[in-house]
HTML snippet that shows the backbone in 3Dmol.js (N, CA, C, O; Angstrom):
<script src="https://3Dmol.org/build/3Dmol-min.js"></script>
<div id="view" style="width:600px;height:400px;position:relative"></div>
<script>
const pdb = `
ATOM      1  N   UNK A   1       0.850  -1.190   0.000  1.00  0.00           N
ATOM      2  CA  UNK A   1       0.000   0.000   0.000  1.00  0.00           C
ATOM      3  C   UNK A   1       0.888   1.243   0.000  1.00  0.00           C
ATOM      4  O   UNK A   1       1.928   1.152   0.653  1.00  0.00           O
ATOM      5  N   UNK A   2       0.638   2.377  -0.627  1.00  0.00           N
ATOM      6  CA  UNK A   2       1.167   3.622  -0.919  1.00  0.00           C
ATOM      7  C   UNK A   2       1.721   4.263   0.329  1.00  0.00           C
ATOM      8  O   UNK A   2       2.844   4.664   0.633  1.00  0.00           O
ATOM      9  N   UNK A   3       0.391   4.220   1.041  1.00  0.00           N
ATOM     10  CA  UNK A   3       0.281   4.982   2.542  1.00  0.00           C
ATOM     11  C   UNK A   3       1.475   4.587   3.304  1.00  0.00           C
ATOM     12  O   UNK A   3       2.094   5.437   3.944  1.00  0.00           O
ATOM     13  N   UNK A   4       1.924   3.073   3.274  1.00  0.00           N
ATOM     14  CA  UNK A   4       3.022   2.308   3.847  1.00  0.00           C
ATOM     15  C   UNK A   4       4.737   2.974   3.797  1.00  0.00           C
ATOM     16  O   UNK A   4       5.648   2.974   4.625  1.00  0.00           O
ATOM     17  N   UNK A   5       4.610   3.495   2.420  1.00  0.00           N
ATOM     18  CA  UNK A   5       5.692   4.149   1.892  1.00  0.00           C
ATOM     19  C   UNK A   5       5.862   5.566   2.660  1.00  0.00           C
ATOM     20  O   UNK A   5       6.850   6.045   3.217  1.00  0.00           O
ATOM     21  N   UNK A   6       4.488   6.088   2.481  1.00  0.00           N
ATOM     22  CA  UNK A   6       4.396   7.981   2.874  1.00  0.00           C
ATOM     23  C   UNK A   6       4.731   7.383   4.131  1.00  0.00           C
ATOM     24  O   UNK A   6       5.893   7.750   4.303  1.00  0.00           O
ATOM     25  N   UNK A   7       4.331   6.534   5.313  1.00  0.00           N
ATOM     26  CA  UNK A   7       4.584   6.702   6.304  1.00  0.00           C
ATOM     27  C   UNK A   7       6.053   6.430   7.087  1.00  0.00           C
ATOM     28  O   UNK A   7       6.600   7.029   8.012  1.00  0.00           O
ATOM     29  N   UNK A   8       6.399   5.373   6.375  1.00  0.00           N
ATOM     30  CA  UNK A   8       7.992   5.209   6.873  1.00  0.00           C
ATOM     31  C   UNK A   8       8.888   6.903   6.511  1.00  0.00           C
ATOM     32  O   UNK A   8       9.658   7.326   7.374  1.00  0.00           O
ATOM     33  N   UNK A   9       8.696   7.625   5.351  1.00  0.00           N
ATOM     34  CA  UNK A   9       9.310   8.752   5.139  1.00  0.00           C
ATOM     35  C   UNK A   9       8.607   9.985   6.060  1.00  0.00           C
ATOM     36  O   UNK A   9       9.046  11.110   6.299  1.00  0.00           O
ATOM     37  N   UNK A  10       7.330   9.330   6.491  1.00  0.00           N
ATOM     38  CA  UNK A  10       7.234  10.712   7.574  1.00  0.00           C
ATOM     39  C   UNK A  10       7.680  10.196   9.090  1.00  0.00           C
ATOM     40  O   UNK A  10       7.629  11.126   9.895  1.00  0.00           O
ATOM     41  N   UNK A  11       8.013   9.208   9.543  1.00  0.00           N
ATOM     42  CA  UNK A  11       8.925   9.044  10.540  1.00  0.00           C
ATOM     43  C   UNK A  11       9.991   8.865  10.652  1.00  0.00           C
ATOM     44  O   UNK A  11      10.553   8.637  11.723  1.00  0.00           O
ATOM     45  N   UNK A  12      10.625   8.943   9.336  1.00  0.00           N
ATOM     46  CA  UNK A  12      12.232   9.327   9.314  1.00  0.00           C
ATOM     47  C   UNK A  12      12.278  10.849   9.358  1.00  0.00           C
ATOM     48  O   UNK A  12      13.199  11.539   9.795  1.00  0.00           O
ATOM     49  N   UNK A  13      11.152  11.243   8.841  1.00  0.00           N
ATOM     50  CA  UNK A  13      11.249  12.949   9.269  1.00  0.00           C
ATOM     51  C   UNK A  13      11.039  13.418  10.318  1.00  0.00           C
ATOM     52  O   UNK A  13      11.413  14.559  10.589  1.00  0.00           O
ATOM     53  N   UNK A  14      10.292  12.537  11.291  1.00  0.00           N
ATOM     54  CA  UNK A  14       9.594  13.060  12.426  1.00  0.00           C
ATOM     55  C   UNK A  14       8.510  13.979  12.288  1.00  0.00           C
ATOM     56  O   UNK A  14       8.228  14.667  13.269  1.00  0.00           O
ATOM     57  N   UNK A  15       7.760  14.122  11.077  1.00  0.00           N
ATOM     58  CA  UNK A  15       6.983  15.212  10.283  1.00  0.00           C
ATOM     59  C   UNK A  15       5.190  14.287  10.967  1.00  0.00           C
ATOM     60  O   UNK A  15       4.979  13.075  10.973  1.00  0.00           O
ATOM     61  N   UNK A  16       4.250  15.374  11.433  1.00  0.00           N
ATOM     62  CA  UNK A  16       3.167  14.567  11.853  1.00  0.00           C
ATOM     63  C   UNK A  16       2.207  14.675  10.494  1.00  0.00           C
ATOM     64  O   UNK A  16       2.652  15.400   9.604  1.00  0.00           O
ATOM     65  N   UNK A  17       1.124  14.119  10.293  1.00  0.00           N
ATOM     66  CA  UNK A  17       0.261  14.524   9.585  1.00  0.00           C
ATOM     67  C   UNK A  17      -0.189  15.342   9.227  1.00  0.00           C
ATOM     68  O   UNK A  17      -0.464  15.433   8.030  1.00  0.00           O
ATOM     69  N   UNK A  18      -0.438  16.214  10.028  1.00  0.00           N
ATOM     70  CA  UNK A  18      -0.570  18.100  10.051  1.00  0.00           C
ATOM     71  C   UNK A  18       0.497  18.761   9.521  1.00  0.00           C
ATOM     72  O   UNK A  18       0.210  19.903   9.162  1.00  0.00           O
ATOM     73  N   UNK A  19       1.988  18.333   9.295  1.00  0.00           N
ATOM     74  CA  UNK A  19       2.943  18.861   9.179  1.00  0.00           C
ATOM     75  C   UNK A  19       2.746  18.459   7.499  1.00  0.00           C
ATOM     76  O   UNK A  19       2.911  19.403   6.726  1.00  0.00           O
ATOM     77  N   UNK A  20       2.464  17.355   7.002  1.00  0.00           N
ATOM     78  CA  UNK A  20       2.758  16.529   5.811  1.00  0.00           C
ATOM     79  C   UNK A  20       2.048  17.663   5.044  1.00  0.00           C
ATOM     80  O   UNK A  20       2.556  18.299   4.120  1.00  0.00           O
ATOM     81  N   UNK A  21       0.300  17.906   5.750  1.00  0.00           N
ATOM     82  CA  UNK A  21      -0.625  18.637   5.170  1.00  0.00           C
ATOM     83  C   UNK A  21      -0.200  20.042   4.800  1.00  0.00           C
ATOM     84  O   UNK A  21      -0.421  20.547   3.699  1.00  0.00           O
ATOM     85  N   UNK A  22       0.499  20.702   5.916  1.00  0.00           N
ATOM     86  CA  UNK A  22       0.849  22.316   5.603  1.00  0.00           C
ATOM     87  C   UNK A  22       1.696  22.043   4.528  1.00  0.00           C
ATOM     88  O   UNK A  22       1.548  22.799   3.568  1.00  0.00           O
ATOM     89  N   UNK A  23       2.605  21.109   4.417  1.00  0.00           N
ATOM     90  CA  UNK A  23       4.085  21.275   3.796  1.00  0.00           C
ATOM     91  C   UNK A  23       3.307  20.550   2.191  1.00  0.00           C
ATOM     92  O   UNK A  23       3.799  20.911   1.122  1.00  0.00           O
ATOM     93  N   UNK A  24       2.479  19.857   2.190  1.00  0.00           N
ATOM     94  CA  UNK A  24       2.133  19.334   0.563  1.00  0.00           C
ATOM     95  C   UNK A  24       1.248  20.094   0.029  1.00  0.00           C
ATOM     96  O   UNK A  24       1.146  19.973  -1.192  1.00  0.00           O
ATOM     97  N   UNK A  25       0.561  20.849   0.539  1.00  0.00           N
ATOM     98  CA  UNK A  25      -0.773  21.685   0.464  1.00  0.00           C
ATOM     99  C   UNK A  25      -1.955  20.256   0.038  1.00  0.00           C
ATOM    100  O   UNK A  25      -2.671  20.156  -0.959  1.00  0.00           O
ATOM    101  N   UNK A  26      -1.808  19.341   1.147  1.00  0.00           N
ATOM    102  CA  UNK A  26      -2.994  18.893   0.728  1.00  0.00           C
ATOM    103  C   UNK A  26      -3.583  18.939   2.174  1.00  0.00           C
ATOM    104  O   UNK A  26      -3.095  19.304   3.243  1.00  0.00           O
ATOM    105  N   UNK A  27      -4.953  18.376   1.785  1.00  0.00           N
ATOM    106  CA  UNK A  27      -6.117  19.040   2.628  1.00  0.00           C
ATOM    107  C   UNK A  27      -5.833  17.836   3.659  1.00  0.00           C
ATOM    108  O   UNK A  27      -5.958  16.641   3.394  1.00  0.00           O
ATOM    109  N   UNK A  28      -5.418  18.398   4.905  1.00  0.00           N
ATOM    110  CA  UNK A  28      -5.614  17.415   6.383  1.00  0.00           C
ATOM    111  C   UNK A  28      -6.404  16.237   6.313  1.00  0.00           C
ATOM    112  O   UNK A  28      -5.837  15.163   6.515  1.00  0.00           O
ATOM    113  N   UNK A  29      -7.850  16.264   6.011  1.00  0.00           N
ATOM    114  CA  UNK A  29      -8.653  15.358   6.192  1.00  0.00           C
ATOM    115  C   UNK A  29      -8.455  14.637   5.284  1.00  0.00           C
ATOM    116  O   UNK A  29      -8.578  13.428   5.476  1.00  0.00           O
ATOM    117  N   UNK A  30      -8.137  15.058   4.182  1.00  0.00           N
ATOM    118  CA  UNK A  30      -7.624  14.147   2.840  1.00  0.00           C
ATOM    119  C   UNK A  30      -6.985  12.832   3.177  1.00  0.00           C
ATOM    120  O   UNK A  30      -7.257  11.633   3.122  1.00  0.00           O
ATOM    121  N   UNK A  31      -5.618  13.937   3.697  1.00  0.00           N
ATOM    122  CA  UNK A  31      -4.868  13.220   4.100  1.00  0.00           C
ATOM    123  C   UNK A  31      -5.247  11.917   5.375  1.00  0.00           C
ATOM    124  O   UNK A  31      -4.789  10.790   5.186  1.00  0.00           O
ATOM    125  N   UNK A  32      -5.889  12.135   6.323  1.00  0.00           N
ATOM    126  CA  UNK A  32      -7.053  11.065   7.029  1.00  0.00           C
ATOM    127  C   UNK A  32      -7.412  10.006   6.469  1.00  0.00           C
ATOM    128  O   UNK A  32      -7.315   8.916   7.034  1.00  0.00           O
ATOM    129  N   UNK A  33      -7.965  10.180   5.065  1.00  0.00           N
ATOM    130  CA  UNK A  33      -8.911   9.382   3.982  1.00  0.00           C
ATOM    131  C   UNK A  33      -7.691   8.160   4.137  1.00  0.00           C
ATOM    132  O   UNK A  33      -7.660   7.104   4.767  1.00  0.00           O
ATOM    133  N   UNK A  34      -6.698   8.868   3.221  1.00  0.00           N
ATOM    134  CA  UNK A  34      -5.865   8.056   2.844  1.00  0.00           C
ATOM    135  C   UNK A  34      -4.937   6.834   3.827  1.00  0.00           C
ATOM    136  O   UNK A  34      -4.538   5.701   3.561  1.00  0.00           O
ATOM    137  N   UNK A  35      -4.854   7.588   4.894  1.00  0.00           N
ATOM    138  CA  UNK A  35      -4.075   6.583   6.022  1.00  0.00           C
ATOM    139  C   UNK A  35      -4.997   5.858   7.191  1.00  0.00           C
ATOM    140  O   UNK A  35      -4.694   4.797   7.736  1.00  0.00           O
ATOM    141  N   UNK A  36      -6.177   6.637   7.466  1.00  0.00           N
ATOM    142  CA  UNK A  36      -7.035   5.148   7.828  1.00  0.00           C
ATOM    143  C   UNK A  36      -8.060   4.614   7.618  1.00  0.00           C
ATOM    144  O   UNK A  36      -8.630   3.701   8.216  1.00  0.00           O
ATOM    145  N   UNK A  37      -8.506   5.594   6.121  1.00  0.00           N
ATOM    146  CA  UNK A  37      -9.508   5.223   5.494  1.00  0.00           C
ATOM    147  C   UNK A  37      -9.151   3.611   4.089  1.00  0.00           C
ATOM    148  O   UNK A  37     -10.001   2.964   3.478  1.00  0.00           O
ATOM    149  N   UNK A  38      -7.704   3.481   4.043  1.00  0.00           N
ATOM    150  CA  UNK A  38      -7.545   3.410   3.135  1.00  0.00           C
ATOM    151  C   UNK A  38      -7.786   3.282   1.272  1.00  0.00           C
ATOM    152  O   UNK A  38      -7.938   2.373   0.455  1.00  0.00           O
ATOM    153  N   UNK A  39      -7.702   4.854   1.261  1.00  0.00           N
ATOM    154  CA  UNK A  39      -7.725   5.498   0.272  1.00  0.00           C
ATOM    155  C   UNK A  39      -6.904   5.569  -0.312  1.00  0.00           C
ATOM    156  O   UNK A  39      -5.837   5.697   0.288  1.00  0.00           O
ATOM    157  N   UNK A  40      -6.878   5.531  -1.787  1.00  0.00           N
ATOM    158  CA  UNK A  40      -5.643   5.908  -2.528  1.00  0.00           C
ATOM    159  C   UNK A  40      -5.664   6.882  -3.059  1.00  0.00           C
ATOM    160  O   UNK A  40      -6.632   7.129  -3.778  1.00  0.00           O
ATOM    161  N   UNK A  41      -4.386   8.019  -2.887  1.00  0.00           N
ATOM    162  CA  UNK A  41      -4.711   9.235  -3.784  1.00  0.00           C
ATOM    163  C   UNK A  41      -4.187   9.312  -5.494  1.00  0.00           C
ATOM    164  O   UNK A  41      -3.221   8.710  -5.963  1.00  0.00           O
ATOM    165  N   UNK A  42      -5.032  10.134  -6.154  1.00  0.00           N
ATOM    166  CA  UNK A  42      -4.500  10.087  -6.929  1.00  0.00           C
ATOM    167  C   UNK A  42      -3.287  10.871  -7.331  1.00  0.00           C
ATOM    168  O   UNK A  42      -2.623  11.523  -6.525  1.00  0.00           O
ATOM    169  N   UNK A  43      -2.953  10.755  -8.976  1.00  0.00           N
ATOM    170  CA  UNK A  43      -2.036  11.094  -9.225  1.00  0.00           C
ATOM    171  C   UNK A  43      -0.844  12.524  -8.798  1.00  0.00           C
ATOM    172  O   UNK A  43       0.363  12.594  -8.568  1.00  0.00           O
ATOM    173  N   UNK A  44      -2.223  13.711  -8.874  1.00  0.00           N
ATOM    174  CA  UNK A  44      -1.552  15.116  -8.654  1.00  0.00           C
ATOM    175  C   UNK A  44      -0.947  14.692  -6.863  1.00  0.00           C
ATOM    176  O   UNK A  44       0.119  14.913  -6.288  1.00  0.00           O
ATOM    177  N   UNK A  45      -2.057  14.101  -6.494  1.00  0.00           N
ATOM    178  CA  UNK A  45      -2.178  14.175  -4.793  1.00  0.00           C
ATOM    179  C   UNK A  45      -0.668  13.579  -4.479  1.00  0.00           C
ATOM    180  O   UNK A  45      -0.005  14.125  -3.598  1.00  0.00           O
ATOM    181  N   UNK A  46      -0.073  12.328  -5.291  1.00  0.00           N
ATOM    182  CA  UNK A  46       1.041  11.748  -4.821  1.00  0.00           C
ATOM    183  C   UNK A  46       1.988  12.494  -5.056  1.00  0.00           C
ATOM    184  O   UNK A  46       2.880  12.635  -4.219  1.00  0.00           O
ATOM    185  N   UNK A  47       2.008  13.258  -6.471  1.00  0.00           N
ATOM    186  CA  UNK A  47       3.138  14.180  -6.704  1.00  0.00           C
ATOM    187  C   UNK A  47       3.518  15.202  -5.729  1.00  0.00           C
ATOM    188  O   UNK A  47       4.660  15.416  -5.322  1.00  0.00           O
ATOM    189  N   UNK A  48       2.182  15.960  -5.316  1.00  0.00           N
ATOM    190  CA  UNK A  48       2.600  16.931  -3.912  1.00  0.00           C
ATOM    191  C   UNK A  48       2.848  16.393  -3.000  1.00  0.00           C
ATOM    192  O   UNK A  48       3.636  16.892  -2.196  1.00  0.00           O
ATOM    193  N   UNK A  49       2.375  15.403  -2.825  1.00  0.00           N
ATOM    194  CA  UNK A  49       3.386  14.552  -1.168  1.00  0.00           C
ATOM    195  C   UNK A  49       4.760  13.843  -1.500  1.00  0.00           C
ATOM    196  O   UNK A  49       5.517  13.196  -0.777  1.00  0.00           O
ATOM    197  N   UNK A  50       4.810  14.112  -2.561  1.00  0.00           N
ATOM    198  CA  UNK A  50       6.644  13.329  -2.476  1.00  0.00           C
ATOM    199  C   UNK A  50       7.649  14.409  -3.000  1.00  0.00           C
ATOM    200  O   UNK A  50       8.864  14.251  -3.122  1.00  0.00           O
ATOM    201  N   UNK A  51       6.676  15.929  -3.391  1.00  0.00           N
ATOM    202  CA  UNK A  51       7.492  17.505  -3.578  1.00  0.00           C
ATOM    203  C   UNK A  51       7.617  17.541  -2.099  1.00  0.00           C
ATOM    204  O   UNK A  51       8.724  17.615  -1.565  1.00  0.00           O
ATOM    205  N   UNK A  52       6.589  17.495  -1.472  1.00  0.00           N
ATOM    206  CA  UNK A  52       7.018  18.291   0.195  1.00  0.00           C
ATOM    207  C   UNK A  52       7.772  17.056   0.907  1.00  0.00           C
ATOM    208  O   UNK A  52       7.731  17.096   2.137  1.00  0.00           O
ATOM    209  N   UNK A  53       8.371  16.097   0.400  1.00  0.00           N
ATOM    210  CA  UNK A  53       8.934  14.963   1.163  1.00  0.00           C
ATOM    211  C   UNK A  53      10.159  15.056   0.515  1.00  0.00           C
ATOM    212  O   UNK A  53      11.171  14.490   0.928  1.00  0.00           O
ATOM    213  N   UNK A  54      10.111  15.727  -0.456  1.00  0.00           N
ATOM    214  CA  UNK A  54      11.573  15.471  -0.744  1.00  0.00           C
ATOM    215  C   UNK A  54      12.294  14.245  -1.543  1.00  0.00           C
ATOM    216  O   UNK A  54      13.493  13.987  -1.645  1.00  0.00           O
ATOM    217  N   UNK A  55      10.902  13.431  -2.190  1.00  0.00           N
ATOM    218  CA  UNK A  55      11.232  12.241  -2.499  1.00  0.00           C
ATOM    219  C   UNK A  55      10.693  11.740  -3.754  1.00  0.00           C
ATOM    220  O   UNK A  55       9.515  12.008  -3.992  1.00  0.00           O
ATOM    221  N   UNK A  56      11.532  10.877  -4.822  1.00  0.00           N
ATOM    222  CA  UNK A  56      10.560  10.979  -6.124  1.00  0.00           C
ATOM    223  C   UNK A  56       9.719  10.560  -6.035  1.00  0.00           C
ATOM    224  O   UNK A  56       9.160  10.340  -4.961  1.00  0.00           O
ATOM    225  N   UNK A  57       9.113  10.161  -7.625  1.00  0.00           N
ATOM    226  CA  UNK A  57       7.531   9.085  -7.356  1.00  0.00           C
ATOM    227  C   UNK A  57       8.211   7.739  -7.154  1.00  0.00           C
ATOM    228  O   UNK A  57       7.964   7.029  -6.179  1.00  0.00           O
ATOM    229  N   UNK A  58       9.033   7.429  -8.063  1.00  0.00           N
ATOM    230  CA  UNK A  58       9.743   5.856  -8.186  1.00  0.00           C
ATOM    231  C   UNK A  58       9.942   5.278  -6.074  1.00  0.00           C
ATOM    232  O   UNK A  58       9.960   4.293  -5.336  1.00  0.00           O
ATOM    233  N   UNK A  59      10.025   6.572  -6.078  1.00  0.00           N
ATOM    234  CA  UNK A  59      10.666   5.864  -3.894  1.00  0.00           C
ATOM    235  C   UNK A  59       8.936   5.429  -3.650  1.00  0.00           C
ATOM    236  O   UNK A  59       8.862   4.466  -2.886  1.00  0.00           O
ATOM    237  N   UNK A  60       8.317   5.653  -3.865  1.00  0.00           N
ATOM    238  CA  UNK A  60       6.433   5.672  -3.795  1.00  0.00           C
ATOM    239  C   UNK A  60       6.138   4.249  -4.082  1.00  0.00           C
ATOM    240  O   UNK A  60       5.209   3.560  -3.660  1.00  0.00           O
ATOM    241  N   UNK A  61       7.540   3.809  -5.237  1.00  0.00           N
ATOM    242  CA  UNK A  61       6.344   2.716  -5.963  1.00  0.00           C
ATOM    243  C   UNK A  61       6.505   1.384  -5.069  1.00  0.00           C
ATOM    244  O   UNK A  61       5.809   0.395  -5.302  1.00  0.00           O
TER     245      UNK A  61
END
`;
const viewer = $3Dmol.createViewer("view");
viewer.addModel(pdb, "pdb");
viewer.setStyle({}, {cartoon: {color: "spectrum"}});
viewer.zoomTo();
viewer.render();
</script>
């Protein structure tokens, strides 16, 4: 799962969910959907979380 990936890179950051949200500009609750709703985001959505992570798409896959 995707979410599996975002999350190991936000605890090597120490970055919380709220932090992921300010820093990707995606929407908090979105972000919710996706990690215990499991949701998958789409395309634009992954690109801004791996700009504010610092990380390509390929580290995602």
């Amino acid at each position: 799962m995707l979410w599996n990936k975002i999350q190991i890179v936000l605890n090597k950051k120490h970055w919380s969910l709220a932090k992921l949200a300010r820093e990707s500009n995606v929407n908090y609750e979105t972000l919710k959907k996706y990690k215990f709703a499991g949701q998958e985001p789409g395309f634009s959505k992954v690109c801004k979380i791996a700009d504010a992570l610092g990380i390509s798409l390929d580290e995602l896959r």
